[in-house]
N, C-alpha and C positions, 0 to 999 in steps of 0.2 A: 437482852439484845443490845448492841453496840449502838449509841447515841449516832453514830453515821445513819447506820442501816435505818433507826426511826425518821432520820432526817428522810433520808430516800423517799422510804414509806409516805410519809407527808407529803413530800414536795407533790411528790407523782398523782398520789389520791386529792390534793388541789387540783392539779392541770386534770384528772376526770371529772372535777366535778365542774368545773370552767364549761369545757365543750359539751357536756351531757347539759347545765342549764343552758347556755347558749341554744344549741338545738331545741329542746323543750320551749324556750319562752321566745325566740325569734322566728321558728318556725314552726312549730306548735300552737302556741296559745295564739300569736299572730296571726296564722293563718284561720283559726276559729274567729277573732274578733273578726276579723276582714271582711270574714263569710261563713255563717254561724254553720247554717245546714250544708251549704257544700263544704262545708270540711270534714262533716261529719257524715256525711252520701256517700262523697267524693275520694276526698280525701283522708280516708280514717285512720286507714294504715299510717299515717304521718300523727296522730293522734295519740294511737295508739303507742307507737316508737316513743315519742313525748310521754308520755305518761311512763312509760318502762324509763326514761332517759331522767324521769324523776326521782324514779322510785332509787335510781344508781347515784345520784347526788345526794341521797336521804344515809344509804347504805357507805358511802364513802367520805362522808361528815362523820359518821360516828369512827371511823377507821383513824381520819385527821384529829378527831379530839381524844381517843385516846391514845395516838404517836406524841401529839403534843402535850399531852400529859407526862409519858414519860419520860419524853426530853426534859422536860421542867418541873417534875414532879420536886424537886427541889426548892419551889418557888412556894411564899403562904399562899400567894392567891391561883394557885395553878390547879388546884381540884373548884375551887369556885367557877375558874373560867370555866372549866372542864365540862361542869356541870350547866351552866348558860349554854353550852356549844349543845349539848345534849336533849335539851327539852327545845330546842329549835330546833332540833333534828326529829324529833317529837312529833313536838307540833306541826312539820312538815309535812311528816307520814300520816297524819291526822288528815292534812289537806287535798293529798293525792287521793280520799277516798272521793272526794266532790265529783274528780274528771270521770270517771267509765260511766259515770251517770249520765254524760253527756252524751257518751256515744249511743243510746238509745233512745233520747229526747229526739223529737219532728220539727218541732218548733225553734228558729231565734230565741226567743226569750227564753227557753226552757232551757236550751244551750248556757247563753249565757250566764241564768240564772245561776245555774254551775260554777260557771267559770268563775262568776263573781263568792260565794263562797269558798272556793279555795283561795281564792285572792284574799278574801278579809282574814281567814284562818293563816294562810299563810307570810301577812304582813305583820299579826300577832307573834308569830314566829322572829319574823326578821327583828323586834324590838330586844328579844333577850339575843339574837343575833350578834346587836350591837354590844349591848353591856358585855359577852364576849369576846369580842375585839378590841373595846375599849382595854377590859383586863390584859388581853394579850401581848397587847404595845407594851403597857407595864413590866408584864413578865420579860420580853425578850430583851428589853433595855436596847439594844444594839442590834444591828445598825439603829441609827437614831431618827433617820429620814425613813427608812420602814415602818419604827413603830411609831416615828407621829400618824404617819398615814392611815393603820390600823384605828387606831385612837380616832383622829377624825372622821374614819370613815363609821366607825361605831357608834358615834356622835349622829352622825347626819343621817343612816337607818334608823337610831330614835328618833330624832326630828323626825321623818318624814312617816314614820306610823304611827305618831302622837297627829301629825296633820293632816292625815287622810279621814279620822276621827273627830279634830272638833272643828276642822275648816268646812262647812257648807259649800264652798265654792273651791275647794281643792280642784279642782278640774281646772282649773282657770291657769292655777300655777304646778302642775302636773310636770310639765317639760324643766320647768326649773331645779324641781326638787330630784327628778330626775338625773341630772346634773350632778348636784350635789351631792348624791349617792354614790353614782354611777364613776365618777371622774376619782374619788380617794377612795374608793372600795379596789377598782380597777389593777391601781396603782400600786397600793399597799398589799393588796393580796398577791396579785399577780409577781409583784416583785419578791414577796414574803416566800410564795412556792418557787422560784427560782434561786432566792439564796439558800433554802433548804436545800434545793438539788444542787447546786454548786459548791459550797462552803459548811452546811449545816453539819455540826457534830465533827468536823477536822482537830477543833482544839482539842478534842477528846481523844482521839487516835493516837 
């Protein structure tokens, strides 16, 4: 397959898996913390969509890691990254088994209990996350403001699931780390799946 067409491939299966977590953790999981049992009485169907809008950002990570593998399969560290992108995709589908549990718990606490399980399982994920984006920066070398971004965003998902584990009072500084994720994850991806669909694989053509 032509290094375009892979680019395609990526870009497009980033921008699904953007809007499919967006959905699931804004109004999904949000709307469980807000209100444990009416989300789950209430509003399940929204639940449930989340949990399906999961399982499609689990099935379209594995699609991006191996597009970008073959774009870069050229690279020594490009089956490493490959393989980081993979067991976080793993360990993701590992964590979606937590939610249906939810849907038949009565209780808040049994709800969240849930919730909070998939959360801890899948910030174990977001750590090899990182050391795959850190790799990735590496590999694409250029743009150069892309792949710092990568890099640091791969940075600051280890920081922050090294600090949800030995910070006690991580709650305190939640909104921070948040941030720090959030703001060069954003950036670097977002922009990463854009120059894939606009540029990616051209010098190849």
């Amino acid at each position: 397959m032509k290094t375009r067409n892979l680019s395609i491939i990526a870009g497009v299966s980033y921008l699904i898996i953007f809007f499919a977590a967006i959905f699931a953790n804004f109004f999904m999981l949000e709307s469980i913390l807000n209100d444990p049992v009416g989300a789950i009485q209430e509003n399940h169907m929204i639940v449930r969509f989340g949990i399906l809008a999961f399982i499609i950002t689990v099935v379209f990570d594995v699609v991006v890691a191996w597009a970008l593998y073959e774009i870069y399969k050229n690279h020594v560290l490009s089956s490493l990254s490959t393989l980081f992108r993979m067991m976080h995709a793993a360990i993701m589908g590992v964590a979606i088994f937590a939610l249906p549990a939810a849907l038949v718990a009565t209780t808040s606490e049994a709800i969240l209990h849930q919730v909070d399980i998939f959360n801890i399982i899948w910030l174990i994920g977001l750590f090899f996350f990182g050391i795959h984006l850190i790799l990735l920066g590496r590999i694409i070398g250029k743009p150069k403001l892309i792949a710092l971004f990568l890099v640091i965003a791969g940075i600051m998902y280890m920081i922050d699931t090294a600090a949800h584990f030995l910070l006690p009072n991580y709650e305190n500084y939640s909104s921070i780390f948040l941030a720090l994720v959030a703001i060069p994850s954003i950036v670097g991806e977002m922009s990463f799946s854009i120059w894939l669909l606009v540029k990616g694989g051209k010098a190849q053509l």
